[in-house]
C-alpha positions as CSV (number, residue, x, y, z in Angstrom):
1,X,-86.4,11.8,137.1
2,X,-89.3,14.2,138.5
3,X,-91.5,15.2,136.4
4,X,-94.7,17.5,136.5
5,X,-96.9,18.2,133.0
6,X,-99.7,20.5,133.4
7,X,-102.3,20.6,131.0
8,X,-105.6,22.3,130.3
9,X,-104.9,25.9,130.4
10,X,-106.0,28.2,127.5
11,X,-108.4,31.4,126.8
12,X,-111.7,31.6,128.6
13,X,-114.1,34.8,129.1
14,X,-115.1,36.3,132.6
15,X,-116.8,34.1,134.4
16,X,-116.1,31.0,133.0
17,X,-114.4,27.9,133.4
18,X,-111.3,25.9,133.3
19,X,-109.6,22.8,134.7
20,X,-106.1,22.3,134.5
21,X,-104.5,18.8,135.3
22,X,-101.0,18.1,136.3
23,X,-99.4,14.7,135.9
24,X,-97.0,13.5,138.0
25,X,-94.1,11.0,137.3
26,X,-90.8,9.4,139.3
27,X,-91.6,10.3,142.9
28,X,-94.3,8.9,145.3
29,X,-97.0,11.0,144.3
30,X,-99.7,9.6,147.0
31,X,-97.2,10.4,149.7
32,X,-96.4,14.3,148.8
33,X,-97.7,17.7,149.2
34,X,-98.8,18.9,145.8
35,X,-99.7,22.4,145.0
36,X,-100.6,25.3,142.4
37,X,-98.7,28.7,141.9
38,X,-99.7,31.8,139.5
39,X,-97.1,34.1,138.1
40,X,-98.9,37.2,136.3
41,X,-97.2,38.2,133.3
42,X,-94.6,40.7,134.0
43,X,-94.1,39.7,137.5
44,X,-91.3,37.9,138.9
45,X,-92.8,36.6,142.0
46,X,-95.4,33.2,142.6
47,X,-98.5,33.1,144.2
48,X,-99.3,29.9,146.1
49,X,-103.6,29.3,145.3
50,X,-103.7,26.1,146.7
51,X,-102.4,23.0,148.0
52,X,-102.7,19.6,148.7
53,X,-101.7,17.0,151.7
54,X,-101.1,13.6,150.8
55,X,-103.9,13.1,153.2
56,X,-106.1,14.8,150.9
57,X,-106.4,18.3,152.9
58,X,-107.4,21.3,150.7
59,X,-106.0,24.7,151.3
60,X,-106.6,27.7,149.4
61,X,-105.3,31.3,148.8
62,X,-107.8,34.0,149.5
63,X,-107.9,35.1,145.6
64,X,-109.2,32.3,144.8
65,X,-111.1,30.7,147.7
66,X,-114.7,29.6,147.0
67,X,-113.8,29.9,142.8
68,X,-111.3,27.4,143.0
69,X,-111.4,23.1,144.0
70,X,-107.8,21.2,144.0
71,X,-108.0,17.3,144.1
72,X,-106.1,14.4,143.4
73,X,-106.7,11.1,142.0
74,X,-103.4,9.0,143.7
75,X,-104.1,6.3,141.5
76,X,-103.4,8.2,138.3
77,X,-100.8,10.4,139.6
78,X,-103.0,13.6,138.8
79,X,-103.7,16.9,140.6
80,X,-106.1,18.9,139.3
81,X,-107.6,22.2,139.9
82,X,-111.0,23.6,138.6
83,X,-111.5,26.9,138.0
84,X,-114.8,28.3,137.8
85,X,-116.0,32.2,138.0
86,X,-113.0,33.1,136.1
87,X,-112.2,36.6,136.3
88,X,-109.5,39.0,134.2
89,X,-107.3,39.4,137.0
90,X,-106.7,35.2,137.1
91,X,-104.5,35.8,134.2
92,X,-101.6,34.3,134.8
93,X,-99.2,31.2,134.5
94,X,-100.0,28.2,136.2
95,X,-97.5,26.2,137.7
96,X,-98.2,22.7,139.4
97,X,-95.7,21.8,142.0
98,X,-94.7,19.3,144.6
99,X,-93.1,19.7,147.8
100,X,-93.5,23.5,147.9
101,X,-96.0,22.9,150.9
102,X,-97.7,26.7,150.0
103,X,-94.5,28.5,150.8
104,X,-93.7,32.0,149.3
105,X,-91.5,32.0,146.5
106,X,-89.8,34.9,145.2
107,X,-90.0,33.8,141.7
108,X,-90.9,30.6,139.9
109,X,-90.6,27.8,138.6
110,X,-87.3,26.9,140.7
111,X,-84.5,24.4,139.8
112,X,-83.4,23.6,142.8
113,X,-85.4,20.4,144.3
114,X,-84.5,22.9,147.9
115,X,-87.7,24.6,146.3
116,X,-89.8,21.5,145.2
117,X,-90.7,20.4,142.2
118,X,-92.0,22.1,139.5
119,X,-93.8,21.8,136.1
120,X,-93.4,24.1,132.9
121,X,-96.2,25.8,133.4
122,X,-99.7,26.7,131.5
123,X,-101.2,29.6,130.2
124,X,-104.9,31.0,131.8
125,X,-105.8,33.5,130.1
126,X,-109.2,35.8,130.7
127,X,-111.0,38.4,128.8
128,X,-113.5,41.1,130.0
């Protein structure tokens, strides 16, 4: 069974810091894509931030690009992402995923394995 447990998320003031962690079980982790969403509370739909190749290839969303670092250790089965120069409008909650290769998603998380693999989510909260 697939699973994906994110950890780390919580309350933080502008400008700060946070670094979420996302550990992977029952798929070949060192072979696959791996990837952060955002869902904003009261919206439906999932903004990819950044991915990961199992090659070890960064990308990132403009929103967050230069703020944000995604890695990968492939012998713990972790992907993190550190989050620095927090600001309100990164409220949101994060999602770690696998196999969703940065695609748009309408909403999130998704059931269907069609749409990757995804973990509960975490809460980032920031304050003005």
């Amino acid at each position: 069974e697939v699973q994906l447990v994110e950890s780390g998320g919580g309350s933080v003031q502008a400008g700060g810091s946070l670094r979420l962690s996302c550990t992977a079980s029952g798929f070949t982790f060192a072979g696959d894509d791996m990837g952060w969403y955002r869902r904003p509370s009261g919206q439906s739909s999932c903004e990819s931030i950044s991915r990961i190749s199992s090659e070890g290839l960064a990308h990132y969303g403009d929103s967050v690009k230069g703020r944000f670092t995604i890695s990968r250790d492939t012998t713990r089965n972790i992907v993190y992402l550190q989050m620095d120069s927090l600001a309100p409008d990164d409220t949101a909650v994060y999602y770690c995923s696998a196999r969703t290769f940065g695609a748009p998603m309408r909403y999130c998380p998704r059931s269907d394995p069609r749409f990757g693999y995804w973990g509960q989510g975490t809460q980032v909260t920031v304050s003005s």
